[in-house]
C-alpha positions in Angstrom: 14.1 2.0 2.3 12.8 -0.4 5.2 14.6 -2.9 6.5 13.5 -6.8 6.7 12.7 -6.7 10.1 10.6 -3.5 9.4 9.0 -4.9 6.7 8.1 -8.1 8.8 6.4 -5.9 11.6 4.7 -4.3 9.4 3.3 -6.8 8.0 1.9 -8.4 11.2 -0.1 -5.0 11.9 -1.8 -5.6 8.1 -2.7 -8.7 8.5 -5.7 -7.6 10.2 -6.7 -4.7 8.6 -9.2 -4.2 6.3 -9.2 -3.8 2.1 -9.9 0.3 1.7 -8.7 0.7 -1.8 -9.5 -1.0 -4.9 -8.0 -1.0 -8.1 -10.4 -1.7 -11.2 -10.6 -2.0 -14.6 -9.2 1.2 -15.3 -6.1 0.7 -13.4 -4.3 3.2 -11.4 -6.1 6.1 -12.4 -5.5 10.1 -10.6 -8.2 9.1 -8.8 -7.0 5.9 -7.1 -3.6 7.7 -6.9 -5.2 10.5 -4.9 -7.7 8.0 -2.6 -4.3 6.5 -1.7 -2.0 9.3 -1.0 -5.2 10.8 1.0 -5.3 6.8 3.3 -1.5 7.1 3.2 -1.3 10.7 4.8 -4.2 9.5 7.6 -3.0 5.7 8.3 0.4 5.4 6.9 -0.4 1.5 6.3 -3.2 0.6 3.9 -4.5 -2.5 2.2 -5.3 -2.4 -1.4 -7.4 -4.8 -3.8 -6.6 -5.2 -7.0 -10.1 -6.7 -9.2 -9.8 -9.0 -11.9 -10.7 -7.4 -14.4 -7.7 -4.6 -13.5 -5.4 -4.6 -16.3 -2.5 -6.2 -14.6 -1.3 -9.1 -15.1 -0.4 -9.2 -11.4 -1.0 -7.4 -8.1 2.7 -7.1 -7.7 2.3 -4.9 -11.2 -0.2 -2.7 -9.6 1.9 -2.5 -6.2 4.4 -1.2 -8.2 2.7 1.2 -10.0 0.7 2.6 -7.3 3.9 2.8 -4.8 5.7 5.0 -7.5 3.0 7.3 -7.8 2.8 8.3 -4.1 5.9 7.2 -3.0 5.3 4.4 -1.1 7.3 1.2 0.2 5.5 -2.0 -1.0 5.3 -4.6 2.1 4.1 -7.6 1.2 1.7 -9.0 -1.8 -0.4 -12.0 -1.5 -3.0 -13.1 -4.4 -4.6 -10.2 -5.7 -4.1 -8.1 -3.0 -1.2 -5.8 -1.4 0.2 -4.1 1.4 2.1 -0.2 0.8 3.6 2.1 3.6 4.4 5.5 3.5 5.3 7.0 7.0 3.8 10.7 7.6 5.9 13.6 7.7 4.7 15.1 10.7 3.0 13.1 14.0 3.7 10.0 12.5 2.1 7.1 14.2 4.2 3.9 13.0 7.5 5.1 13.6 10.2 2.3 11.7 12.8 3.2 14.1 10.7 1.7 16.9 10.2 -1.5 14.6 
């Protein structure tokens, strides 16, 4: 579980990243699941899209659904689009007891 103050820093280092992921009209299918858990393992912050014709009624929906299929901390959703964290197991590079 991360903090507030964790969650706010992580936030300001995603507010410039770039979308990699997108979730589509088939929702969060093994392969979306695997493409994240893959940019999870490498970058440990990601940035995910979710398309409008997802079937989600929300982003926060799809946040929720991806994060509990890799095992992921949601930071922050905004419109259709979300922020998840998952911090590496070895050499991690965001370390949330530097936050």
């Amino acid at each position: 579980m991360i903090t507030s103050k964790q969650r706010a820093r992580l936030r300001s280092m995603a507010n410039n990243m770039e979308v990699i992921l997108y979730v589509g009209k088939e929702g969060v299918t093994q392969h979306v699941i695997l493409q994240a858990a893959d940019a999870l393992k490498a970058r440990e912050l990601i940035k995910v899209t979710v398309q409008k014709n997802a079937p989600f009624d929300s982003a926060r929906e799809a946040c929720d659904a991806l994060c509990e299929r890799v095992h992921a901390e949601p930071v922050q959703t905004i419109g259709s689009r979300f922020c998840i964290y998952r911090q590496a197991r070895e050499n991690s590079r965001i370390r949330l007891e530097d936050l």
